[in-house]
C-alpha positions in Angstrom: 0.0 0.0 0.0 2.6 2.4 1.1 4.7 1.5 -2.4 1.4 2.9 -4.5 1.2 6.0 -2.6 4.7 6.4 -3.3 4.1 5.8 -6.9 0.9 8.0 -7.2 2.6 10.9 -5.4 5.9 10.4 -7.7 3.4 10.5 -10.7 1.5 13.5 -9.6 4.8 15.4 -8.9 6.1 14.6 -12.7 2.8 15.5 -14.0 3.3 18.8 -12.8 6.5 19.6 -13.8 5.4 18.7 -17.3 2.4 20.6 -17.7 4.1 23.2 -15.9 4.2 27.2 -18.3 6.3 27.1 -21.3 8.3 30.0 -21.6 8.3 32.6 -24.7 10.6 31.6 -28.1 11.9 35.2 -27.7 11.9 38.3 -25.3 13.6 41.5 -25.9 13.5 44.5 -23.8 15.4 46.6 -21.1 16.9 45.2 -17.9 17.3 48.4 -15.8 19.8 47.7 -12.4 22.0 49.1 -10.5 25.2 48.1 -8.8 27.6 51.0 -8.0 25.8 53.2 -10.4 22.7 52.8 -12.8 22.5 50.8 -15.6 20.8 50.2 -18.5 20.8 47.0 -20.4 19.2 46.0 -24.4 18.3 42.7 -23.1 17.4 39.3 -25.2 15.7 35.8 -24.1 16.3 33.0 -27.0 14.8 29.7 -25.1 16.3 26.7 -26.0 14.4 23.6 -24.9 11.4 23.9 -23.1 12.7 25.1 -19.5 16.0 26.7 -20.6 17.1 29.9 -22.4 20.0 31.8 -23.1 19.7 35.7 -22.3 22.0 38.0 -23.6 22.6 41.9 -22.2 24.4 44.5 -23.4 24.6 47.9 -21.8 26.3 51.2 -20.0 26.6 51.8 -16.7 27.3 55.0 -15.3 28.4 55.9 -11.7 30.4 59.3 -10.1 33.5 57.4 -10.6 33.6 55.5 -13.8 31.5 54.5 -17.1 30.8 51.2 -18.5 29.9 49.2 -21.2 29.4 45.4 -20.6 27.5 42.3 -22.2 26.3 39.4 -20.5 25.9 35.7 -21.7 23.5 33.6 -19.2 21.9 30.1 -19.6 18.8 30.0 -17.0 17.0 27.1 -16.2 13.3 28.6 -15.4 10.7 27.4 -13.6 7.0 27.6 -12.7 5.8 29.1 -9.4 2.3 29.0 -9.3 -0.1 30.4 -12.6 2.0 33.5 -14.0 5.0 33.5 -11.8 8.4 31.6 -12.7 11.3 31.8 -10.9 14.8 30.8 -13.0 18.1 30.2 -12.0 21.6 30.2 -14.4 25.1 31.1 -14.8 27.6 32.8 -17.8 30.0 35.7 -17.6 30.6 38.8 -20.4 33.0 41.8 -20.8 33.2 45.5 -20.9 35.3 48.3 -20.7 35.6 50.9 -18.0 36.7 54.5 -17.7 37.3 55.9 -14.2 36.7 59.9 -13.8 40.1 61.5 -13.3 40.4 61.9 -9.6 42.9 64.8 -8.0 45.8 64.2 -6.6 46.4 64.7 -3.3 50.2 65.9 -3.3 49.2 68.5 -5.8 46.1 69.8 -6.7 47.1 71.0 -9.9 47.2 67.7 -11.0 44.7 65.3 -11.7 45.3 61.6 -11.8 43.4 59.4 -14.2 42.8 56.0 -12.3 43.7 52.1 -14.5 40.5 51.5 -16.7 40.3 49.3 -19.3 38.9 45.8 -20.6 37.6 43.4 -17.9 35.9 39.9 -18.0 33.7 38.5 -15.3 31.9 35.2 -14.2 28.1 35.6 -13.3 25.4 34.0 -11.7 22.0 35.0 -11.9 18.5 34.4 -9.5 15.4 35.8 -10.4 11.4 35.8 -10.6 9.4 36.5 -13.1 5.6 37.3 -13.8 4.7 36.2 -17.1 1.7 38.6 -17.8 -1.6 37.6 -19.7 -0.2 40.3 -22.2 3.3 39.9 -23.9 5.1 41.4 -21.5 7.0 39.5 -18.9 8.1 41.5 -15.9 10.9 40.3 -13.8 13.3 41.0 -10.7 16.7 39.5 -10.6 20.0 39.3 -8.7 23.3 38.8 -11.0 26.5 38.3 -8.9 29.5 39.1 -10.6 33.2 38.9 -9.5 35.9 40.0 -11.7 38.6 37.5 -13.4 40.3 39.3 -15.5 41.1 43.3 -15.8 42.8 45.9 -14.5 44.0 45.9 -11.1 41.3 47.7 -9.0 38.7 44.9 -10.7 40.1 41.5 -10.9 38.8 39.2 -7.9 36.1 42.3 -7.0 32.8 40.9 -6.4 29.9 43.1 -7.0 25.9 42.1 -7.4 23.7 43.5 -9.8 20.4 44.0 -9.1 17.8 44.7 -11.7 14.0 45.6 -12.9 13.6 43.6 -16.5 10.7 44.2 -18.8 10.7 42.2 -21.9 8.5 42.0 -25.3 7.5 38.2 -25.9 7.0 36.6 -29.2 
């Protein structure tokens, strides 16, 4: 007896992940964070099998001390929460270039000292959830943690998360 409840409960369980919500064939839209300044990102959802995607971001960020550009490659594994929610989980990495504000120097003010800059690549994670409205819009929150591999000095091993508002077009 206890074997067939087993069974029936195992059976339920897979039933539900099946028929769980399919995700869109393609998003694009803006991905609007912040993580030691604002940021703006053109991003892109390509799924790949029916609970996976790829999502690529490409963008500026723009702080008192330095400007950015970056992309960002993730693979996400996304899942359903209950009716229009999913949540998703994935991993990647990208590059970007930085340019730090010249900064004056303390021994003489005259002077202005331009801080290392400069290509930079990075490993990311990403945790998110998403509400998948009855329109085609999909609206999600997300938290990317990024830490630095290679780059100038002030960036390599720095660990920074990114936390953002994304608002995507579905077809």
């Amino acid at each position: 007896m206890n074997i067939s409840k087993l069974m029936a409960t195992t059976l339920f369980f897979i039933t539900a992940t099946l028929s769980a919500q399919e995700i869109a064939n393609h998003a694009f839209g803006l991905r609007l964070g912040e993580s030691d300044g604002f940021g703006a990102e053109l991003s892109y959802q390509k799924s790949i099998g029916r609970y996976s995607r790829l999502e690529l971001n490409a963008g500026y960020r723009d702080s008192r001390e330095f400007d950015a550009f970056k992309a960002t490659l993730l693979y996400q594994n996304v899942f359903s929460i209950d009716g229009i929610f999913n949540w998703y989980y994935g991993f990647g990495g990208g590059a970007g270039s930085a340019k730090f504000e010249l900064i004056p120097d303390v021994n003489n003010p005259n002077n202005a000292i331009e801080p290392e800059g400069g290509l930079f690549v990075f490993a990311a994670g990403d945790i998110g959830i998403e509400a998948n409205l009855n329109l085609p819009l999909v609206i999600s929150l997300d938290i990317r943690p990024e830490i630095g591999i290679l780059g100038y000095e002030s960036f390599d091993d720095r660990f920074e998360f990114d936390v953002a508002l994304g608002i995507r077009y579905q077809f």
